[in-house]
LUMGUVO-335137 format. One record per residue: residue in three letters; z, y, x of N, C-alpha, C in turn. Coordinates in steps of 0.1 Angstrom, whole numbers, plus 5000, padded with zeros to 4 digits. Layout:
BEGIN
AlaZYXZYXZYX;...
END
This chain:
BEGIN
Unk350005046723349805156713348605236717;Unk348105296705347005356712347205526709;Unk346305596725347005756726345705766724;Unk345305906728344506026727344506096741;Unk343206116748343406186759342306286757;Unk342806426763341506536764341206506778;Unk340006506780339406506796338406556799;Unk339106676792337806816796336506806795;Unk335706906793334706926791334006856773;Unk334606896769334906886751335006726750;Unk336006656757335506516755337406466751;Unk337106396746338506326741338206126744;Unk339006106749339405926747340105896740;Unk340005746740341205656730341505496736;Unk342905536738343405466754344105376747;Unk344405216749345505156745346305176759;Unk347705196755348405216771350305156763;Unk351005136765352205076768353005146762;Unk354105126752354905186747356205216758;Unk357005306761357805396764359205376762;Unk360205316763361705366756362105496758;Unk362305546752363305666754364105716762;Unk364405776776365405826782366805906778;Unk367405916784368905966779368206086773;Unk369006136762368406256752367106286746;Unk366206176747365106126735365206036724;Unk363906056716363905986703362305926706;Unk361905826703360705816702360105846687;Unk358905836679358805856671357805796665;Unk357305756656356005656652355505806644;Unk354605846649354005956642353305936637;Unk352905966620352305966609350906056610;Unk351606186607350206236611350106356617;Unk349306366626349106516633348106586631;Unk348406736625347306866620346406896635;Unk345206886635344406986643344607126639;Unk345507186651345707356657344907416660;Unk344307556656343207616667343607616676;Unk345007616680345107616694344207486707;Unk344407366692343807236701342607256701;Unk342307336690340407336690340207436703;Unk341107546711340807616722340607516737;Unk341407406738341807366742340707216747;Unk340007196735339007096736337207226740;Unk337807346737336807456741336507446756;Unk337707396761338007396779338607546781;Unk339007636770339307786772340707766776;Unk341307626782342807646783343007526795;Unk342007476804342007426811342707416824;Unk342807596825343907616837345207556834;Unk345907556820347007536816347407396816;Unk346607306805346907176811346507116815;Unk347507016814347306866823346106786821;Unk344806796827343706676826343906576833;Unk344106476825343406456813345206466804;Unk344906476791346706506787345906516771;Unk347406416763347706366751348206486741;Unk347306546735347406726727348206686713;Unk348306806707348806806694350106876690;Unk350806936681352106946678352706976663;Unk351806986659351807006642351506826636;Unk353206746630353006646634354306626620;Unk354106496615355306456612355606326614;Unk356706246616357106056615357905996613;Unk358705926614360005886614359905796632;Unk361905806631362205756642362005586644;Unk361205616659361505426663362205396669;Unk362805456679364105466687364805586693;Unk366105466700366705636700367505616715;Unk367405736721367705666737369005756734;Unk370105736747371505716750372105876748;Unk373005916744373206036740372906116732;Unk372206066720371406116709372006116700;Unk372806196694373706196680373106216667;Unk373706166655373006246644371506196639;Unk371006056645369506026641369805876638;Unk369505866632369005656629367405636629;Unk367505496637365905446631365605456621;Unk364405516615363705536604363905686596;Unk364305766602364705896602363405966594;Unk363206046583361606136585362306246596;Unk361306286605361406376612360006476613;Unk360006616617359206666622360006716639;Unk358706776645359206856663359006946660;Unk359707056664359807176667359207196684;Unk357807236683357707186699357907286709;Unk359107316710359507426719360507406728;Unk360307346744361207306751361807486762;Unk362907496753363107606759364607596769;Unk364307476777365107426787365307546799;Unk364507636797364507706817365107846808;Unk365607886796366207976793366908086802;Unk366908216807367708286816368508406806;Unk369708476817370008586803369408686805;Unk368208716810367608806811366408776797;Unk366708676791365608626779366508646764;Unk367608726771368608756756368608696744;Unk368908546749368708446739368208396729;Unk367008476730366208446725364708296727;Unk365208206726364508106729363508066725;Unk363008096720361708056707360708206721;Unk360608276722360108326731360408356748;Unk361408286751362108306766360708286779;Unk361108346789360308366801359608226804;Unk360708146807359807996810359807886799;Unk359307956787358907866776358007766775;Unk358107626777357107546774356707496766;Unk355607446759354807436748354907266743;Unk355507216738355007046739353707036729;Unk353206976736351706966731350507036735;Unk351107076752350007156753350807176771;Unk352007216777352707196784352907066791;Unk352906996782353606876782352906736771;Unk352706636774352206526762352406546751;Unk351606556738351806616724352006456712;Unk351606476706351506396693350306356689;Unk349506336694348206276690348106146694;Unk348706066694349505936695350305876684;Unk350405686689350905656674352205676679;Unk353005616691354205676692354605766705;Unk355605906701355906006708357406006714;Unk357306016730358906056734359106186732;Unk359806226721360406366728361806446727;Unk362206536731363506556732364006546721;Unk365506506717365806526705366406676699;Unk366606706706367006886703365706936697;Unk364406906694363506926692363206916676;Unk364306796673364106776657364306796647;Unk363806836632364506846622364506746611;Unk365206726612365106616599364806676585;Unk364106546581363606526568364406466557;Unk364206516543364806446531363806286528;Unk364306196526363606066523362106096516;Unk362306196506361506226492360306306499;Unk360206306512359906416517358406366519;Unk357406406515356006356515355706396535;Unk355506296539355106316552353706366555;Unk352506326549351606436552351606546549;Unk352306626537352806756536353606796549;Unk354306676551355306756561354406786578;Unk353106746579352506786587352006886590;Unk352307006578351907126575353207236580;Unk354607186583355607256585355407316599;Unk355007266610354807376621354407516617;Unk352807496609352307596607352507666595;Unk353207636591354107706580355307726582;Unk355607756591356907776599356307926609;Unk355207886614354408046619354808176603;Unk354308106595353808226584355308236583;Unk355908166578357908206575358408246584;Unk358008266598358608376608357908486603;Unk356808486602355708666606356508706593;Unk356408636578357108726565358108756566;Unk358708686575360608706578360608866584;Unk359608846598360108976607359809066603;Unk358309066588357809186580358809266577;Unk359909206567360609226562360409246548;Unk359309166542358309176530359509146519;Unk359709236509360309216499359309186487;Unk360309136475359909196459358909296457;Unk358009286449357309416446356909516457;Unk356609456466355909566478354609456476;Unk353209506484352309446487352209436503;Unk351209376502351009286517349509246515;Unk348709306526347209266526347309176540;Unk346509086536346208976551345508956556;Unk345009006566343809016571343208876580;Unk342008806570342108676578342508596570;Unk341408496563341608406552341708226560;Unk341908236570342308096579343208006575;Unk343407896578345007826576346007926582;Unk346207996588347808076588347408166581;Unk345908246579346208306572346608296558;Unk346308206553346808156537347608086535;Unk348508036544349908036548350608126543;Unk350508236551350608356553351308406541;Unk349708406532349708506520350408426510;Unk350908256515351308226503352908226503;Unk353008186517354908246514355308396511;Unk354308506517354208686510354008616497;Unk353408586489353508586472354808516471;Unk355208396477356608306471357808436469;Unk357808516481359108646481358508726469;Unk357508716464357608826449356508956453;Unk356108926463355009036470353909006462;Unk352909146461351609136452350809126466;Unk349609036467349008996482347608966479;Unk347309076492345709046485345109016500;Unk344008886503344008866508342408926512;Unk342008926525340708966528339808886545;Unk338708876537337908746544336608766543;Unk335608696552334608746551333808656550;Unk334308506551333608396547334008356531;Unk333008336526332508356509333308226507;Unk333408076516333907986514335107966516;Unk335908026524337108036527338108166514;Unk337108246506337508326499337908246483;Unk336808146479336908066470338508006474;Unk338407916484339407856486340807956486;Unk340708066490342208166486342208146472;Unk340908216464341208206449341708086443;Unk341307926446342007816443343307826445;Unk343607856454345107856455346107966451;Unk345608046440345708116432346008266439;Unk345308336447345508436459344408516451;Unk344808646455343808746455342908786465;Unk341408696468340608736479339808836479;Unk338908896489338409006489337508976499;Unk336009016498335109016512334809196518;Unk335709206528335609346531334409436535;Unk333109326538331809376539331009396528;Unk332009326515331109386504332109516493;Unk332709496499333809586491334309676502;Unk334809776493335709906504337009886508;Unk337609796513338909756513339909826510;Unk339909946522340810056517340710086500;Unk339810146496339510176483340510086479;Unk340009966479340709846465342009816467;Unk342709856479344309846484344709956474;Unk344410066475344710226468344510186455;Unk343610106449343710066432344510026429;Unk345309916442346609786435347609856435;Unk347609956441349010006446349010176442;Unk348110216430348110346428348310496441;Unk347210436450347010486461348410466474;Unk348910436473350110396481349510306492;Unk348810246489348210156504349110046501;Unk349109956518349709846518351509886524;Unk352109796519353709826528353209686542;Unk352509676540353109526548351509476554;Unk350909476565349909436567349509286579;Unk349409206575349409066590348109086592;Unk347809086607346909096611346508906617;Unk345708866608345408746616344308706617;Unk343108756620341808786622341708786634;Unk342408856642341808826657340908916658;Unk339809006655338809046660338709246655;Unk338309276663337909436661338109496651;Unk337409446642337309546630338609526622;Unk339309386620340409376619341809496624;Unk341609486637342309596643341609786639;Unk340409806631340409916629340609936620;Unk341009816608341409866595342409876592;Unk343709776599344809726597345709906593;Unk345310026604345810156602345410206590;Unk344210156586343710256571344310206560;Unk344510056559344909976548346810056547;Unk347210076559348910036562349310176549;Unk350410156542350410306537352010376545;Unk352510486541353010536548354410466553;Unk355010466565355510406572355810226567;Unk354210196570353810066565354009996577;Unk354509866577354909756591353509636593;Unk352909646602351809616608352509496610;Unk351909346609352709256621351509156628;Unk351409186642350809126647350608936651;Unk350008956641349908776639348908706651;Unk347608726650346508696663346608686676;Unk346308626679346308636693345108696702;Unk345508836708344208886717344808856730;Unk343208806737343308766749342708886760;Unk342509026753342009076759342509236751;Unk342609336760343009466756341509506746;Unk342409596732341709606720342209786720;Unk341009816713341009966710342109986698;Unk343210056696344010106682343810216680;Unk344110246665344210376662345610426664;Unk346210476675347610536680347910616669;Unk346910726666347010826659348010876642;Unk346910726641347710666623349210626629;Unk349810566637351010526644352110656640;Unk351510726642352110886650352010946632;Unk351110936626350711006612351110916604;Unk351910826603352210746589353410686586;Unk354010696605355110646612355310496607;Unk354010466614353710326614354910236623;Unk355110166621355810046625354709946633;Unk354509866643353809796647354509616655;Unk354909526647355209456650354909286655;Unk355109246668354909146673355308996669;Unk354508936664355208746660354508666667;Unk355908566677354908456682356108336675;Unk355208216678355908116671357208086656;Unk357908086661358808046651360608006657;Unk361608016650363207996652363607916643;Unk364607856648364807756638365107766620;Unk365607876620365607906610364707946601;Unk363307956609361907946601361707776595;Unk362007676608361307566604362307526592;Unk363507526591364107456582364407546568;Unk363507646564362507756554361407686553;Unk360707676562359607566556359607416555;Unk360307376556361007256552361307266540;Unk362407326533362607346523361507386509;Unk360507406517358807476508358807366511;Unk358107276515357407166519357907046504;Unk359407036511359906926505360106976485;Unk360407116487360207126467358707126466;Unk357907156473356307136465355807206458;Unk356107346453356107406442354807516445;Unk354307516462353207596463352007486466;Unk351007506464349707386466349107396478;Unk350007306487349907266501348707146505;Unk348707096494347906956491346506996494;Unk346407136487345207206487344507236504;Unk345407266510345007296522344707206533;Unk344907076525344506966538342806946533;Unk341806986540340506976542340406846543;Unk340906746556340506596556341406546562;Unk341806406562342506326573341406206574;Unk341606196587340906086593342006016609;Unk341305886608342105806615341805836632;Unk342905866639343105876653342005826666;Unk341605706656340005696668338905746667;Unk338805866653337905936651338106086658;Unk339006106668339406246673338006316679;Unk337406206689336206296692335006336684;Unk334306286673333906346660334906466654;Unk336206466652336806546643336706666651;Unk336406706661336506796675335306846672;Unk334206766677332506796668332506886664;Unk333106806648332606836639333707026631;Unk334207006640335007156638334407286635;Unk333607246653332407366652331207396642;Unk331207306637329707316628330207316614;Unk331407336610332307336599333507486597;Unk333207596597333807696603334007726584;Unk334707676576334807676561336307636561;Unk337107496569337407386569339007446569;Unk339807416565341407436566342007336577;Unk342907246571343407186579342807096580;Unk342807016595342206836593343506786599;Unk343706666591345006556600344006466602;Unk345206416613344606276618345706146617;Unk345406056608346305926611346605856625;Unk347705926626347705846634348505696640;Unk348405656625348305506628347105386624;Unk346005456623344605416623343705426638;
END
């Protein structure tokens, strides 16, 4: 079979190496196709080197059916569609108030542990959700990360007829903005790349470039000065965090989507003046993935749209490249049975 190895220093291989059976409580999987994560684009940066394994098989935003099934595995047949939920939250304590999707010694599969950028994957079966037949498998390679955006809208608490501005026109963010529109939210999205703003408008989103417009201003238009109820922050960067307080309107719920690696200036103030709410989302619960599953498998939002390219699994070290010099690009899959 052939895998995928990172071996640091932005370099990836393409290994033929031995297929695997499954041990008691795995499934193998013939994986179809796996999404390139920012996370893996950090990760081929060398920005996460301390964490894994070099040289180590990345990935987790993935879908396939089953090729086998090892001893104690209920509930799965050969040829299963499946997606992973890659969250081995085996070291659970009750000091993590059961909450597993975030617990203290949470491991990451695909980043922790061997990922899916391979044609076939061992991994736990507690890990799985099953798929409907009908179920388009390259769409379904979009459910990880659409399973991010259907937690962050979940913890909003984004209803009907509220708005929701999203800061950050990326793949989660237009995730994001498109399960806030599926609940009936008016959602305006804001970006600062002219090519990533086109692409919101394709997919029928209200974009906005905040450097050329007054953001605040144009939130106060949609919403007859009321501001935003509901703001994601998924930008990542400064000015993101200095707007997120001007945009929010009065006891407006912030939810922290981004990931900062490094303490950021807030405006406390607006916190205290608006009785702001300030809310934390990492990953997803099961009852996110099997919400976006159910998006996935009806089709009814244009997901199709968001796959930029797929290319075949021996092209990993060009698709890595060519990332950097491509900062426009949504999702890339990789076949991975090419």
């Amino acid at each position: 079979m052939k895998a995928t190895l990172y071996q640091g220093n932005k370099t990836f291989s393409v290994i033929e190496k031995d297929m695997e059976q499954p041990v008691e409580g795995e499934v193998r999987i013939k994986v179809a196709y796996s999404g390139v994560c920012g996370t893996d684009v950090h990760i081929y940066h060398g920005m996460m080197d301390k964490r894994v394994s070099i040289p180590v098989t990345i990935g987790h935003e993935m879908s396939g059916t089953i090729d086998a099934i090892g001893e104690d595995v209920n509930g799965y047949e050969i040829g299963d569609k499946v997606v992973v939920r890659p969250l081995d939250d085996r070291g659970i304590k009750p000091s993590d108030k059961g909450f597993n999707h975030i617990c203290e010694d949470l491991k990451f599969i695909g980043i922790d542990s061997p990922g899916s950028m391979q044609q076939y994957w061992n991994v736990p079966a507690f890990t799985l959700h099953k798929l409907k037949e009908e179920t388009d498998l390259k769409l379904a390679a979009l459910i990880e990360p659409l399973s991010v955006a259907v937690h962050d809208v979940r913890l909003s608490g984004l209803v009907k007829g509220e708005t929701a501005v999203v800061l950050g026109g990326g793949p989660i963010g237009l995730l994001v903005a498109l399960v806030a529109k599926e609940t009936g939210a008016e959602v305006i999205v804001s970006e600062v790349n002219e090519n990533r703003i086109d692409k919101a408008k394709q997919l029928g989103l209200n974009a906005v470039n905040p450097t050329k417009i007054d953001l605040v201003d144009c939130v106060k238009e949609h919403t007859e000065g009321r501001r935003a109820d509901v703001v994601f922050e998924v930008a990542g960067v400064q000015p993101a965090l200095d707007i997120m307080t001007e945009v929010a309107g009065i006891r407006g719920r912030i939810l922290m989507v981004a990931i900062h690696g490094q303490k950021r200036e807030v405006d406390l103030f607006k916190f205290f003046w608006k009785e702001l709410k300030l809310i934390g989302a990492r990953v997803y619960e099961k009852e996110d993935y099997e919400r976006a599953i159910e998006l996935i498998t009806a089709n009814e939002l244009p997901f199709e749209d968001m796959i930029t390219d797929v290319q075949p699994l021996s092209n990993i070290q060009q698709v890595f490249d060519n990332i950097d010099n491509n900062p426009d690009g949504m999702k890339i899959l990789m076949d991975c049975q090419q």
